[in-house]
Biopython code that builds the backbone (N, CA, C, O; Angstrom):
import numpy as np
from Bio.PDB.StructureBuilder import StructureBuilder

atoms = [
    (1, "UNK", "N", (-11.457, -7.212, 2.312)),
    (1, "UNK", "CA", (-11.357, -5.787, 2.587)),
    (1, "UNK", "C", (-12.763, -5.199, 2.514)),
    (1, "UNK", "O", (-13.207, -5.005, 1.383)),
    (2, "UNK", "N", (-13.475, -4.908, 3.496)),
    (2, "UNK", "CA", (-14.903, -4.640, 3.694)),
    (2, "UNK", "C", (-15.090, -3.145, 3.188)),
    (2, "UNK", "O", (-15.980, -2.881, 2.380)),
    (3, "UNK", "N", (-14.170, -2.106, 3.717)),
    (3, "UNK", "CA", (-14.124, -0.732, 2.731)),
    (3, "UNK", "C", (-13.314, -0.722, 1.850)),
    (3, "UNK", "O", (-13.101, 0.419, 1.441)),
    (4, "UNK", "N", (-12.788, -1.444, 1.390)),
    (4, "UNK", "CA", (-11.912, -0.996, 0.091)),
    (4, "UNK", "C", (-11.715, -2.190, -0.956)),
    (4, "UNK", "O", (-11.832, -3.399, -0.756)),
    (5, "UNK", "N", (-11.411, -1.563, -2.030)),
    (5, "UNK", "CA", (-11.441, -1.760, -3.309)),
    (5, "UNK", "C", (-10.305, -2.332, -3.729)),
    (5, "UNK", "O", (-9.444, -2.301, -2.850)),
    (6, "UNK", "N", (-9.977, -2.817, -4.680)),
    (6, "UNK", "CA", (-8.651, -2.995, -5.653)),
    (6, "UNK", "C", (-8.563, -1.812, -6.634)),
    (6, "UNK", "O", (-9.496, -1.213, -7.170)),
    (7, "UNK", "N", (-7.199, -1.599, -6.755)),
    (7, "UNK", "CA", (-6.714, -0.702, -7.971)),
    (7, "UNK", "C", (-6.344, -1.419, -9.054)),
    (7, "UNK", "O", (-5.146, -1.701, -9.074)),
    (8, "UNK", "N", (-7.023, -1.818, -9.997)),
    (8, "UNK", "CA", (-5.909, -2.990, -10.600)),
    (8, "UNK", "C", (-5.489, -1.990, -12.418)),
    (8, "UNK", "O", (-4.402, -2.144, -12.976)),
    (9, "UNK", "N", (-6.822, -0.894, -13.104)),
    (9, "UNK", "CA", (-5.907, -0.433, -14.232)),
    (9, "UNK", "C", (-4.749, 0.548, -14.329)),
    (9, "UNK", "O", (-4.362, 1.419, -13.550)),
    (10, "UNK", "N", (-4.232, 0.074, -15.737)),
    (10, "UNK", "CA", (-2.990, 0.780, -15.221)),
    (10, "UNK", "C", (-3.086, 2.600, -15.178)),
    (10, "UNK", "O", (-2.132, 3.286, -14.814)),
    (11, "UNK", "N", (-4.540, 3.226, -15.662)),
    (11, "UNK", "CA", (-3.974, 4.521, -16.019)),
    (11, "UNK", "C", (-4.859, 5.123, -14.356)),
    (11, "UNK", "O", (-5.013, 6.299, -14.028)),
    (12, "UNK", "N", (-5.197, 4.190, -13.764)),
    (12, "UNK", "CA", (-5.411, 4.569, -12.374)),
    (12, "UNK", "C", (-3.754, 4.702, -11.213)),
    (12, "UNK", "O", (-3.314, 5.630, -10.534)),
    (13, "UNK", "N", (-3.288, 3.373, -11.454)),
    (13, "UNK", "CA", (-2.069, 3.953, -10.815)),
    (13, "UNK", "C", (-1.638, 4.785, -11.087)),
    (13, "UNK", "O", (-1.443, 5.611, -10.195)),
    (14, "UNK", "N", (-1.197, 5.124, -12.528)),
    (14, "UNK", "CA", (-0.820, 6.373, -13.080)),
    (14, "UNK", "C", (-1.428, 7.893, -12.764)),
    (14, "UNK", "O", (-0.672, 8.860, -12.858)),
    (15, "UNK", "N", (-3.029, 8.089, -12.331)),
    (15, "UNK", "CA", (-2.850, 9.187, -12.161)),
    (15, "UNK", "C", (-2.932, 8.999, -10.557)),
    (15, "UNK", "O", (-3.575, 9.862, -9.960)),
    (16, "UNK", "N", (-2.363, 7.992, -9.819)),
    (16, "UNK", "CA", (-1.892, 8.462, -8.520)),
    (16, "UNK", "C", (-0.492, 8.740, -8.406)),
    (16, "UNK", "O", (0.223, 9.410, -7.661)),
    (17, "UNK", "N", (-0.313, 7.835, -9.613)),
    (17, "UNK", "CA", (1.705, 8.666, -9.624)),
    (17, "UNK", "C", (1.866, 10.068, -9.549)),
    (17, "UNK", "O", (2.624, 10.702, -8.815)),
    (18, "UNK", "N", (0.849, 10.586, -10.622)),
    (18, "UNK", "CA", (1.093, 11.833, -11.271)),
    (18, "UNK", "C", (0.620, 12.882, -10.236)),
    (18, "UNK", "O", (0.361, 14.049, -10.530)),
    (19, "UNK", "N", (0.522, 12.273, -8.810)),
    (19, "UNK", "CA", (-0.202, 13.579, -7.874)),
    (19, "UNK", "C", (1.076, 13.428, -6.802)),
    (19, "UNK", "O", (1.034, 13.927, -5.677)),
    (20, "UNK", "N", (1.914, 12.872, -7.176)),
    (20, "UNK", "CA", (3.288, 12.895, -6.870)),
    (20, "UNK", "C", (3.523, 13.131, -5.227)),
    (20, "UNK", "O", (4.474, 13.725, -4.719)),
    (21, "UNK", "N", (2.183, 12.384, -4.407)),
    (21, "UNK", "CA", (2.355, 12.594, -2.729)),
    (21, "UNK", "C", (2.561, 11.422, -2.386)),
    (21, "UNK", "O", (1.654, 10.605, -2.543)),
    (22, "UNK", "N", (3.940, 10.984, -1.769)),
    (22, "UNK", "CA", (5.023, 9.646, -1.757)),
    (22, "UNK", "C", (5.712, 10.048, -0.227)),
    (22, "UNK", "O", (6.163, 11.118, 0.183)),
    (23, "UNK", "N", (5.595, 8.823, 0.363)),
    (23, "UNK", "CA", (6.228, 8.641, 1.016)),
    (23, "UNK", "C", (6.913, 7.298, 1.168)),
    (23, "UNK", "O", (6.228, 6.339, 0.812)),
    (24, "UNK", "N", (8.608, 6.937, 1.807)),
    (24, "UNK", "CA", (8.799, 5.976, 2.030)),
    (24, "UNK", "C", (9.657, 5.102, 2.973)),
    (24, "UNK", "O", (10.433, 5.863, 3.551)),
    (25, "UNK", "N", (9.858, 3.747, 3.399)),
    (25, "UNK", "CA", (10.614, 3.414, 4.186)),
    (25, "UNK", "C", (12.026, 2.548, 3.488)),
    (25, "UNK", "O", (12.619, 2.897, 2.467)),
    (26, "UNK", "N", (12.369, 1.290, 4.389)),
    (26, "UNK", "CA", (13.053, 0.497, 3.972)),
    (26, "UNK", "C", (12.571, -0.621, 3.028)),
    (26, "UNK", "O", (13.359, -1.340, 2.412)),
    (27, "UNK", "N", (11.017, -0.743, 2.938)),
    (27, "UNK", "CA", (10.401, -1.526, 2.330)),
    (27, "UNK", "C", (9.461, -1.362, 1.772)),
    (27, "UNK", "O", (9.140, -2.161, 0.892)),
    (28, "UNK", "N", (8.734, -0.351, 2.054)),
    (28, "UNK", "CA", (7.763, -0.120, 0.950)),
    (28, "UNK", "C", (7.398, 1.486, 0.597)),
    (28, "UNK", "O", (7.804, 2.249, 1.474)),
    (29, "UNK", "N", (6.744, 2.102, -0.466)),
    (29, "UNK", "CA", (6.681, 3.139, -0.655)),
    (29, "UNK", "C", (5.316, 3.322, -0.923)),
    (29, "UNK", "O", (4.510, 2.494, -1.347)),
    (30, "UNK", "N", (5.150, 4.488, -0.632)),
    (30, "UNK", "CA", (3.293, 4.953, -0.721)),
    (30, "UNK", "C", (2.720, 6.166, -1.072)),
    (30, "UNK", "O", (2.676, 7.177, -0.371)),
    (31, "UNK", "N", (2.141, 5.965, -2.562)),
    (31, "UNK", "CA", (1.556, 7.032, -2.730)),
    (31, "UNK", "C", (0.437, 6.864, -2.775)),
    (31, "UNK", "O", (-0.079, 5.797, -3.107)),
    (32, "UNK", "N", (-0.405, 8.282, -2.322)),
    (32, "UNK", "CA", (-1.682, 8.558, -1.947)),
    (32, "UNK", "C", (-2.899, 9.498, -2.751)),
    (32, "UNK", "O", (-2.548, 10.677, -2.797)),
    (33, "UNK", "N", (-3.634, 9.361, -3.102)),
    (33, "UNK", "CA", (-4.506, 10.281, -3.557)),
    (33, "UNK", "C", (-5.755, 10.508, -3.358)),
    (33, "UNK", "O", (-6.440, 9.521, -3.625)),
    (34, "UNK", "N", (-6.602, 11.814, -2.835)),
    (34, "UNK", "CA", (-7.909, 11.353, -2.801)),
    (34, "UNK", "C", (-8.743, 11.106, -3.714)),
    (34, "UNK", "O", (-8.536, 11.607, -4.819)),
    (35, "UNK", "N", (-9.735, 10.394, -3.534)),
    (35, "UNK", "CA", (-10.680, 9.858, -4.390)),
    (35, "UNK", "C", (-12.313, 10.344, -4.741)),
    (35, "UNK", "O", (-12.884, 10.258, -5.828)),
    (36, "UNK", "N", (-12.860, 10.888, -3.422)),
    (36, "UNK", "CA", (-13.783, 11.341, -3.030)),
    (36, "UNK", "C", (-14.652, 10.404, -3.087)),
    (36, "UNK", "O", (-15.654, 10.626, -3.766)),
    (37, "UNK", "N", (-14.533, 9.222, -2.462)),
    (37, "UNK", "CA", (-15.458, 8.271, -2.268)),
    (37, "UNK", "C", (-15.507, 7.767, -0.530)),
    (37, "UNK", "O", (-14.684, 8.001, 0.355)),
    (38, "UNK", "N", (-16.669, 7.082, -0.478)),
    (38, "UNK", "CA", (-16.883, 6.859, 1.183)),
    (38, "UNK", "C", (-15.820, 5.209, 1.322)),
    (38, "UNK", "O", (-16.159, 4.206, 1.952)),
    (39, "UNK", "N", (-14.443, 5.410, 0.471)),
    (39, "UNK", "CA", (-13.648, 3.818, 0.907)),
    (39, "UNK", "C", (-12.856, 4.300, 0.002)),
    (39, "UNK", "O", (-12.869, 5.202, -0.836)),
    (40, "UNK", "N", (-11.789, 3.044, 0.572)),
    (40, "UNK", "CA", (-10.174, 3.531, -0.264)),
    (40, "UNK", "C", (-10.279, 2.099, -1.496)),
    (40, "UNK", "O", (-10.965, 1.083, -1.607)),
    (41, "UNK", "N", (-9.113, 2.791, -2.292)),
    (41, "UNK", "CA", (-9.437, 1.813, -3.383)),
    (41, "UNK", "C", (-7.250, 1.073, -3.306)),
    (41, "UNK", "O", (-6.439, 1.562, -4.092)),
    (42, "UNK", "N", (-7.060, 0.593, -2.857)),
    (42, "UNK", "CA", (-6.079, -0.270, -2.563)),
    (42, "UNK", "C", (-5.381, -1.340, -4.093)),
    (42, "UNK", "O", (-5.644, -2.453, -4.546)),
    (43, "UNK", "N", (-4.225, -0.011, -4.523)),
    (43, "UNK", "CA", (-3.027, -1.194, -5.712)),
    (43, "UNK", "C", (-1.890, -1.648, -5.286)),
    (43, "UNK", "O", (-1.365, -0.716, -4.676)),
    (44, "UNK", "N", (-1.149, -2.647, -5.264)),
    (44, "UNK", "CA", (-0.108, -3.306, -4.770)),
    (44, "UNK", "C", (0.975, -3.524, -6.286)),
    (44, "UNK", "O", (0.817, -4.219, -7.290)),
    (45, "UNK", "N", (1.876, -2.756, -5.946)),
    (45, "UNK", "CA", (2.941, -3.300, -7.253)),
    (45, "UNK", "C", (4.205, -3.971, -6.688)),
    (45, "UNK", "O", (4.922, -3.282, -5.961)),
    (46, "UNK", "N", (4.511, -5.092, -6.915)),
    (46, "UNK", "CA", (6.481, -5.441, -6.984)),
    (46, "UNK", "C", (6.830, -5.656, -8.129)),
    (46, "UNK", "O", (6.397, -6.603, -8.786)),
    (47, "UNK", "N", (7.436, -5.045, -8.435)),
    (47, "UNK", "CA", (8.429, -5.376, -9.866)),
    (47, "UNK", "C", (9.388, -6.784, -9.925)),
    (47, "UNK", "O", (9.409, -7.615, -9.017)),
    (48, "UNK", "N", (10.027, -6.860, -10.948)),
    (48, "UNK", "CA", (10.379, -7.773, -10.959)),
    (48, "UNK", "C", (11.970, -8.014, -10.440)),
    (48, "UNK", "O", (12.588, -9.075, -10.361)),
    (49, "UNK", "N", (12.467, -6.451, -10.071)),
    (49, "UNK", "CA", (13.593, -6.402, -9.371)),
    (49, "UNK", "C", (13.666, -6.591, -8.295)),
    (49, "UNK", "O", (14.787, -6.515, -7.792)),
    (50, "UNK", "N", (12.429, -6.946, -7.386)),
    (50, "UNK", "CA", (12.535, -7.897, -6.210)),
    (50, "UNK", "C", (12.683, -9.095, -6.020)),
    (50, "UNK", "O", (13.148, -9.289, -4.897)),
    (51, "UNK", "N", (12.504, -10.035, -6.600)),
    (51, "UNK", "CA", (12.713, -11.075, -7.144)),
    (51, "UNK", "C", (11.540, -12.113, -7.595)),
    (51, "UNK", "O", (10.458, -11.525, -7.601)),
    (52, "UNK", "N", (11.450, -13.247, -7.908)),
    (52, "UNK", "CA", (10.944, -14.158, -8.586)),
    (52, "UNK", "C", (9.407, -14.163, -8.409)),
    (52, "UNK", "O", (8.973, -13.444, -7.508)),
    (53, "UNK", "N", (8.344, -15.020, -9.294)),
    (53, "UNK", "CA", (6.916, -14.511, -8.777)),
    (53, "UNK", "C", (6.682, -15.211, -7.539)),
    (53, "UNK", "O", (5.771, -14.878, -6.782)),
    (54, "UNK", "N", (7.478, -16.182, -7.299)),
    (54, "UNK", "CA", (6.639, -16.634, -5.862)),
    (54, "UNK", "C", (7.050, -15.130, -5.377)),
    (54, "UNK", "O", (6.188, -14.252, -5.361)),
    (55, "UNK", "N", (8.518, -14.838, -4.945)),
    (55, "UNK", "CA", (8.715, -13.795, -3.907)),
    (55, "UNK", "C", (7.749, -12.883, -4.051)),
    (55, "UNK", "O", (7.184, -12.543, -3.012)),
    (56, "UNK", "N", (7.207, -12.113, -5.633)),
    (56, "UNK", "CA", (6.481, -11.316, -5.554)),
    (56, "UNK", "C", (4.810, -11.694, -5.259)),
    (56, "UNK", "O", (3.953, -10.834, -5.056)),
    (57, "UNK", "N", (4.649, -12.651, -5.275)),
    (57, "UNK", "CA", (2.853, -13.164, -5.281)),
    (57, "UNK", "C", (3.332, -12.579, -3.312)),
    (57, "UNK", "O", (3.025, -11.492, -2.824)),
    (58, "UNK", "N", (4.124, -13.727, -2.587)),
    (58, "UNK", "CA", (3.775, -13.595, -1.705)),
    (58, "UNK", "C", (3.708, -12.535, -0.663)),
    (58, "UNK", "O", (3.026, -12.538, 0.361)),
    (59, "UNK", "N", (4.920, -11.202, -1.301)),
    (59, "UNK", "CA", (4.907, -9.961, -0.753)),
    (59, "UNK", "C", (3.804, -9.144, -0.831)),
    (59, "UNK", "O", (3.493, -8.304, 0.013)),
    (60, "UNK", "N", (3.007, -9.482, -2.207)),
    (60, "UNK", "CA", (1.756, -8.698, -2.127)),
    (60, "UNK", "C", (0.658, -9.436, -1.442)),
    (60, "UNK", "O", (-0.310, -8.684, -1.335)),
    (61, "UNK", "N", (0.429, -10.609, -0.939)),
    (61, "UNK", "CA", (-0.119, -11.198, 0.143)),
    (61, "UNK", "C", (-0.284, -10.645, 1.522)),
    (61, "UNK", "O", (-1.240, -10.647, 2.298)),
    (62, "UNK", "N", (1.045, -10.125, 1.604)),
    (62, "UNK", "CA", (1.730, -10.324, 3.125)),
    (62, "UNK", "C", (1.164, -8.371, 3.355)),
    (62, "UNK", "O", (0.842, -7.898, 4.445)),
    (63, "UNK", "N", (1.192, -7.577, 2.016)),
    (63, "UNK", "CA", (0.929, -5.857, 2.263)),
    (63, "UNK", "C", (-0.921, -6.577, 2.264)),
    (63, "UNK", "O", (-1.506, -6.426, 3.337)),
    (64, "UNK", "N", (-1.422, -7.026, 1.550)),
    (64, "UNK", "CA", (-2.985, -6.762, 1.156)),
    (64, "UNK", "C", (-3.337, -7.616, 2.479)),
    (64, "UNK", "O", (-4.563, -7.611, 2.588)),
    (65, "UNK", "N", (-2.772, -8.309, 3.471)),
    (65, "UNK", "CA", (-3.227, -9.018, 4.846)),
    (65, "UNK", "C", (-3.251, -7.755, 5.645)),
    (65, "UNK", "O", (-4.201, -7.057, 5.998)),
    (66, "UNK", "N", (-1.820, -7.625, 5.861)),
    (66, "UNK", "CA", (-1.732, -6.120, 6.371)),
    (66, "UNK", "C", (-2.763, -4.950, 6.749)),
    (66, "UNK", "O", (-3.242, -4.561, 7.814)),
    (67, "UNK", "N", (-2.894, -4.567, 5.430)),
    (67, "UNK", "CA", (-3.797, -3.668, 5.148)),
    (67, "UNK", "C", (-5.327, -4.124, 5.405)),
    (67, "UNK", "O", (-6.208, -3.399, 5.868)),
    (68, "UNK", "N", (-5.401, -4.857, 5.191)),
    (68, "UNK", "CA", (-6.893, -5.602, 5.571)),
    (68, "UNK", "C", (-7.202, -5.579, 7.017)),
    (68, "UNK", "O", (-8.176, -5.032, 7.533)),
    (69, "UNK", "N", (-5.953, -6.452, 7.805)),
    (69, "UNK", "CA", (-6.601, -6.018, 9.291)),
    (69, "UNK", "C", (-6.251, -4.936, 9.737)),
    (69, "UNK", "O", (-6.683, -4.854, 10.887)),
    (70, "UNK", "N", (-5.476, -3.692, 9.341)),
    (70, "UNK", "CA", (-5.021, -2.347, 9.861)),
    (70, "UNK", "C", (-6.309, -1.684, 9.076)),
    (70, "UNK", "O", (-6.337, -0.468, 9.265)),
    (71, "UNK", "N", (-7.501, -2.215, 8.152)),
    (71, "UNK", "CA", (-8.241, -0.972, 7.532)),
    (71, "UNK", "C", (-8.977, -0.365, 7.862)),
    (71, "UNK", "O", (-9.507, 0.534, 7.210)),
    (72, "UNK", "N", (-9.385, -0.899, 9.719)),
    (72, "UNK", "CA", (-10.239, 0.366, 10.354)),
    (72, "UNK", "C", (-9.339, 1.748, 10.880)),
    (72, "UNK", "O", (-9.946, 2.748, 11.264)),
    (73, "UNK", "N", (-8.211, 1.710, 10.862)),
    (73, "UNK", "CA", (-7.701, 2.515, 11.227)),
    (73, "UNK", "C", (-7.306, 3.673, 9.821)),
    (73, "UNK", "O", (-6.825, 4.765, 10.126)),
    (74, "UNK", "N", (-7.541, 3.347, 8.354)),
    (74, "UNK", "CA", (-7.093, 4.422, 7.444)),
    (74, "UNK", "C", (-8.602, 5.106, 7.611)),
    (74, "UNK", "O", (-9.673, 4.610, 7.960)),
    (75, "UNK", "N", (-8.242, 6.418, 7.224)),
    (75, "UNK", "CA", (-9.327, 6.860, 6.767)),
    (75, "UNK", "C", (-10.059, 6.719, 5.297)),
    (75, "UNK", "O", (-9.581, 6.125, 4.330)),
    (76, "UNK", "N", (-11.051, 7.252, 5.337)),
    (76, "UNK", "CA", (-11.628, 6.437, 3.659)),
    (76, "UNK", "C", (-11.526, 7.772, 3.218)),
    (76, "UNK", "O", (-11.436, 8.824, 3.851)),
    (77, "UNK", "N", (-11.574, 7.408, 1.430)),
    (77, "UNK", "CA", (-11.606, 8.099, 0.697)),
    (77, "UNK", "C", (-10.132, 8.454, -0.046)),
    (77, "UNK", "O", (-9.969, 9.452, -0.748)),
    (78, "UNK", "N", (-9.262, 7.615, 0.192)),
    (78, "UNK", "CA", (-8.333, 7.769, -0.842)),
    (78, "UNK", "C", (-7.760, 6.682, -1.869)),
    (78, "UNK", "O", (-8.375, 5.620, -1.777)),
    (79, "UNK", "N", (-7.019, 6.680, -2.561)),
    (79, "UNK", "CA", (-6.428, 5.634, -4.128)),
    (79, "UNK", "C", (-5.337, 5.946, -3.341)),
    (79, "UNK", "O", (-4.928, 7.089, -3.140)),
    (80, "UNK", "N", (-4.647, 4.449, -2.690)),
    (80, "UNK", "CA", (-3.183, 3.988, -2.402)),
    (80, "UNK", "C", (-2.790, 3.163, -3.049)),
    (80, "UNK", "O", (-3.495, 2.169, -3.228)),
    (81, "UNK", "N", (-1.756, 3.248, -3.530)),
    (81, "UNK", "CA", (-0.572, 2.678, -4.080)),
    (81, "UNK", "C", (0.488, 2.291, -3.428)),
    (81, "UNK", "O", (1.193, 3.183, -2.954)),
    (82, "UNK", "N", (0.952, 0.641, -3.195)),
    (82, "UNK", "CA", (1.758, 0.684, -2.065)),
    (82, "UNK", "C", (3.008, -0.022, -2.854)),
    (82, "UNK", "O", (2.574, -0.965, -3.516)),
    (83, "UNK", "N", (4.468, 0.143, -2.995)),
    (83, "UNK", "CA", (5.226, -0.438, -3.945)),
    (83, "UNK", "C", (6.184, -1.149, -3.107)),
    (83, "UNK", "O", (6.639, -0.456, -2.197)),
    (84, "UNK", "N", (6.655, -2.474, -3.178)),
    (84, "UNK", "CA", (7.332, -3.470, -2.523)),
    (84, "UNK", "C", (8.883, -2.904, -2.966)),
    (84, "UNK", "O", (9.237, -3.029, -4.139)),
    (85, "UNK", "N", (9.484, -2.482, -2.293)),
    (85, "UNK", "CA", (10.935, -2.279, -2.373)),
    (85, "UNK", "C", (11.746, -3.010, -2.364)),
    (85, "UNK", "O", (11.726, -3.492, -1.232)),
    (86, "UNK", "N", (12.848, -3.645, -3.163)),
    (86, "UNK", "CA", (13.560, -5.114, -2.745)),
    (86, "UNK", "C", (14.451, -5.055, -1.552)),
    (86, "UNK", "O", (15.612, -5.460, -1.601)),
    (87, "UNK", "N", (13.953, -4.592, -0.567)),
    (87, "UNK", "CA", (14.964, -4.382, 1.069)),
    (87, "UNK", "C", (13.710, -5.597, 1.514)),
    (87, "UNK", "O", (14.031, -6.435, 2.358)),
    (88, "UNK", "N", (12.168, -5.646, 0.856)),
    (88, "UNK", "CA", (11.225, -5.924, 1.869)),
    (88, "UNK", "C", (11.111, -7.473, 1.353)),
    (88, "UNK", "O", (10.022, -8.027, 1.502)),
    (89, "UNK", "N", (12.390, -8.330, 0.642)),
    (89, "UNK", "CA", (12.473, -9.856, 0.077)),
    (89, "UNK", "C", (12.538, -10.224, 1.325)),
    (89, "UNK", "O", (13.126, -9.524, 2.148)),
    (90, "UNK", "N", (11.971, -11.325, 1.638)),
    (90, "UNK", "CA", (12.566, -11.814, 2.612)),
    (90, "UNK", "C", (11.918, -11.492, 4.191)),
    (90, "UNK", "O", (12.410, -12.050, 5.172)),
    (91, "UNK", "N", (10.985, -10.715, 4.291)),
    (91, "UNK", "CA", (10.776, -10.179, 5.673)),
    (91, "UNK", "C", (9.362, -10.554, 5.693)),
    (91, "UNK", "O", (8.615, -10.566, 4.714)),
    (92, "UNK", "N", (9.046, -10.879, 6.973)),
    (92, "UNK", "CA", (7.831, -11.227, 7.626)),
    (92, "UNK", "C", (6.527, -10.171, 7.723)),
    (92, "UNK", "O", (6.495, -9.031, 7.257)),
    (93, "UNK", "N", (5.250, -11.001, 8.601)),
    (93, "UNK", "CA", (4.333, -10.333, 8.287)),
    (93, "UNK", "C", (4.582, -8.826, 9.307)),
    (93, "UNK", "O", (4.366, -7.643, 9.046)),
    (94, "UNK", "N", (5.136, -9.519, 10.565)),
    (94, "UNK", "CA", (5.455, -8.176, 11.367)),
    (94, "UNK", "C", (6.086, -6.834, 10.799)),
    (94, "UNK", "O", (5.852, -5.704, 11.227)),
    (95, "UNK", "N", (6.791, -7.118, 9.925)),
    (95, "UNK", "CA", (7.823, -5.981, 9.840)),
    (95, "UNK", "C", (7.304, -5.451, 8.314)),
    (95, "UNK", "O", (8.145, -4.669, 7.869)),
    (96, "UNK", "N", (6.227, -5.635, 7.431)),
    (96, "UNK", "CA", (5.496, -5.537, 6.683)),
    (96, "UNK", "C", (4.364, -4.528, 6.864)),
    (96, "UNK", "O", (4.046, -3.553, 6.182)),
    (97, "UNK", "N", (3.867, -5.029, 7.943)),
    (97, "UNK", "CA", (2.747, -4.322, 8.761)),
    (97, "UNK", "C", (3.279, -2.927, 9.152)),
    (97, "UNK", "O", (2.891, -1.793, 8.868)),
    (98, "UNK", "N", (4.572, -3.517, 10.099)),
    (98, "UNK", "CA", (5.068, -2.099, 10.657)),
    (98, "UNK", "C", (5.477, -0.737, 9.480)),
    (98, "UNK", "O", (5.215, 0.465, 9.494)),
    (99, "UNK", "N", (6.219, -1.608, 8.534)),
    (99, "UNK", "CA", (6.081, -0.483, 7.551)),
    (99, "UNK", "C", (5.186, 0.420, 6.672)),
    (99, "UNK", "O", (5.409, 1.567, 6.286)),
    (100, "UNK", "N", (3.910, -0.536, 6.408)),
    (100, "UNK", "CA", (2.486, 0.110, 5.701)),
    (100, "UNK", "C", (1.846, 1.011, 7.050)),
    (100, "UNK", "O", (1.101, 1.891, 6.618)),
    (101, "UNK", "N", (1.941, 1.021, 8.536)),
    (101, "UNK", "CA", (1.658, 1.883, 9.323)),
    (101, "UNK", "C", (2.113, 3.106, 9.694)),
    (101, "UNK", "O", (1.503, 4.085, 10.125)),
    (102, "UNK", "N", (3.974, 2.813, 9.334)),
    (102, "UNK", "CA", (4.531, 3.992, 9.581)),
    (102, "UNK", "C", (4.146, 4.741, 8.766)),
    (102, "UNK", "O", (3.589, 5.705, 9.291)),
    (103, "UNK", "N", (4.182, 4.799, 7.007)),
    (103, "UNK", "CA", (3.840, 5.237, 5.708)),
    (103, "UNK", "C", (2.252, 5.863, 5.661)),
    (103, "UNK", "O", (1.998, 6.945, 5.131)),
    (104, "UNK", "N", (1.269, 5.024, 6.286)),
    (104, "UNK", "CA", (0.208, 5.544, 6.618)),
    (104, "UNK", "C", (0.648, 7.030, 7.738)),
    (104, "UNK", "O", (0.471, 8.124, 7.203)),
    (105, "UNK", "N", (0.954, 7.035, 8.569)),
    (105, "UNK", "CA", (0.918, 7.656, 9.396)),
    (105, "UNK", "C", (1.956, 9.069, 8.849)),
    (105, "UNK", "O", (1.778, 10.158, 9.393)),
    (106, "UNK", "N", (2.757, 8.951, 8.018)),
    (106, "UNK", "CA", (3.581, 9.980, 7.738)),
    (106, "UNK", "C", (2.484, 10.616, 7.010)),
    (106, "UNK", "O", (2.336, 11.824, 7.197)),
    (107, "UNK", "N", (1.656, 9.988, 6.178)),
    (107, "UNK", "CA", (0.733, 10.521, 4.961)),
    (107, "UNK", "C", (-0.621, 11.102, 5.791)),
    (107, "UNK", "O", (-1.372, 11.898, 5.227)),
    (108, "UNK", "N", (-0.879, 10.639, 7.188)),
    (108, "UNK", "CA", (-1.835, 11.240, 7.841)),
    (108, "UNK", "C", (-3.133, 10.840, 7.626)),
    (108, "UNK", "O", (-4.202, 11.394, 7.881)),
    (109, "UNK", "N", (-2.841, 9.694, 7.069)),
    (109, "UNK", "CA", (-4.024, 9.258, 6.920)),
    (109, "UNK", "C", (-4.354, 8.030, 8.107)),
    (109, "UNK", "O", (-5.008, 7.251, 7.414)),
    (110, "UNK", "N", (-4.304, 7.570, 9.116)),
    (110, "UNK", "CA", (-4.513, 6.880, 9.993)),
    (110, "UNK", "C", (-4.904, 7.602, 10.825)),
    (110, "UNK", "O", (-4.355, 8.601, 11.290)),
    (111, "UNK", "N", (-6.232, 6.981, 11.160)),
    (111, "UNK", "CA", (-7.029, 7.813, 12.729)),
    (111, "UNK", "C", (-6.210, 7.269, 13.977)),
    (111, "UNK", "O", (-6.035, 6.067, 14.180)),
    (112, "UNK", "N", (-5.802, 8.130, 14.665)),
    (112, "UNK", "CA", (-5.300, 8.125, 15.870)),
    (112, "UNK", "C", (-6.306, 7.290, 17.014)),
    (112, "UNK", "O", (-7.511, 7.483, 17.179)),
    (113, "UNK", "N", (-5.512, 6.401, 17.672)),
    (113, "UNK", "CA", (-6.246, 5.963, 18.731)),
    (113, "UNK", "C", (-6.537, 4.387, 19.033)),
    (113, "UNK", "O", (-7.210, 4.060, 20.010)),
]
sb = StructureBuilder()
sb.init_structure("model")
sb.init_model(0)
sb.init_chain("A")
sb.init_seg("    ")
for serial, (resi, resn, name, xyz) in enumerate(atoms, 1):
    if name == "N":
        sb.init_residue(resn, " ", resi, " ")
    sb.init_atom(name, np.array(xyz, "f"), 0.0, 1.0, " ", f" {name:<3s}", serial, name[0])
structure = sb.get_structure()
């Protein structure tokens, strides 16, 4: 990820929880916050109610690929949080992708074009 960062402590997710701007689909959910930096800083959570760690290692694989080749299209400067929903066990890189774009795009943060 050439502009962006990892989110990995916990009282960073936390104060992107706490700015409470969420959006979501069938598979993943996304909250957003700005950061005021020139790049986004990118956390990935699945719980364990999605299922087992392979399932979860490889779902957060399949969002942080995603996001990696879709990251000229976010704009910089925000702390995303992207949360694996257990609808998204089981589903490929296509339909992974499609969901971190729609979620981008509800949140307005994707440059058009």
């Amino acid at each position: 990820m050439k502009y962006s960062e990892s989110l990995k402590k916990h009282r960073d997710f936390q104060r992107v929880y706490s700015h409470k701007i969420s959006y979501a689909n069938k598979y993943l959910v996304m909250y957003i916050m700005e950061n005021h930096m020139d790049r986004n800083r990118l956390g990935i959570s699945v719980s364990k109610k999605v299922g087992n760690s392979i399932v979860r290692h490889r779902l957060t694989r399949l969002i942080r690929e995603s996001y990696r080749i879709q990251e000229e299209r976010f704009r910089c400067g925000y702390d995303i949080v992207v949360i694996a929903r257990a609808g998204s066990k089981g589903k490929g890189y296509r339909e992974i992708e499609s969901a971190l774009l729609h979620l981008g795009h509800l949140h307005e943060i994707i440059d058009q074009g």
